[in-house]
C-alpha positions, 0 to 999 in steps of 0.5 A: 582606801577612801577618806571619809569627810569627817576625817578629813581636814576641811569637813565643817559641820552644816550645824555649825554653818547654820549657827555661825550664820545665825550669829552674823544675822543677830550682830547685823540687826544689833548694829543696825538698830544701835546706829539708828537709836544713836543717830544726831537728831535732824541736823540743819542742812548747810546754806549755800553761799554764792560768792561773785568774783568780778575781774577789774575793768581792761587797761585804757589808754588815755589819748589827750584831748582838749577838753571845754569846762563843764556847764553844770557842777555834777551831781552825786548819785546814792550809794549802790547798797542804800536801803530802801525807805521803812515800809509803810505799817508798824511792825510787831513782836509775833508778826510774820514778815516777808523779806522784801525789797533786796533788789538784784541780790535777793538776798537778805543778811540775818545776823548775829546781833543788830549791827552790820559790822555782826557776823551773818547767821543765814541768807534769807532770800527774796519773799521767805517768811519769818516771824518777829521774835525780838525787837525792835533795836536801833542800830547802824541807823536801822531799826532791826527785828529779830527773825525766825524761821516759823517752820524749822527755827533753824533759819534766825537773826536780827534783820533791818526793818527795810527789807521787811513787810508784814505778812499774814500768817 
């Protein structure tokens, strides 16, 4: 006696295959098109922030020495962080300007309000471009501007005006 497949315990139906399979194809194309109607809107992408650590200089064994009195009284040499002078020209609310002046670091702090004791909102580097949207305050001994990046406006902060020159747009 043979079984026919229809009796037997694992027969499926080809029709209920098909629409099975169907069913899975609707679910996919509903999730796919619910995730793209809820995805955030363009994010700004994390800044990168360079960190140097530098070790402390080796031991020196100091041997003595007969020293003669200095000649001539020291001089004392600028701090290493001093800014460079105002650049020449006047800067304008709606001007572009170009982060210049940063020396080794090239990099440029933008913070959140004008003082250097404020938390910094980006990094711009050497040469980046932004628009003058606020200012000028004094602050620290700076005259600040308030930046913005004219391309994305996500890139922003208050800037000291020695690191900056007036650019054309």
């Amino acid at each position: 006696m043979t079984v026919s497949p229809r009796n037997s315990a694992g027969y499926i139906p080809w029709w209920l295959l098909a629409v099975v399979t169907f069913l899975f194809i609707i679910a996919a194309v509903g999730l796919v098109a619910f995730l793209a109607a809820t995805r955030p809107a363009d994010l700004p992408l994390p800044t990168v922030t360079a960190v140097v650590v530098t070790a402390p200089p080796a031991a020196v064994i100091a041997t003595p020495t007969i020293q003669s009195p200095p000649t001539a009284a020291p001089t004392a040499t600028p701090p290493e962080a001093s800014p460079p002078p105002p650049p020449a020209g006047s800067i304008q609310v709606g001007d572009f300007v170009q982060v210049t002046g940063t020396g080794s670091d090239g990099i440029l702090n933008l913070r959140a309000e004008a003082s250097t004791a404020s938390p910094v909102n980006y990094l711009a580097i050497e040469r980046e471009v932004f628009q003058v949207q606020a200012g000028p305050q004094d602050a620290d001994g700076f005259t600040w501007w308030y930046l913005v990046d004219p391309a994305t406006n996500t890139k922003y902060g208050w800037a000291v005006q020695n690191y900056l020159q007036v650019v054309q747009p």
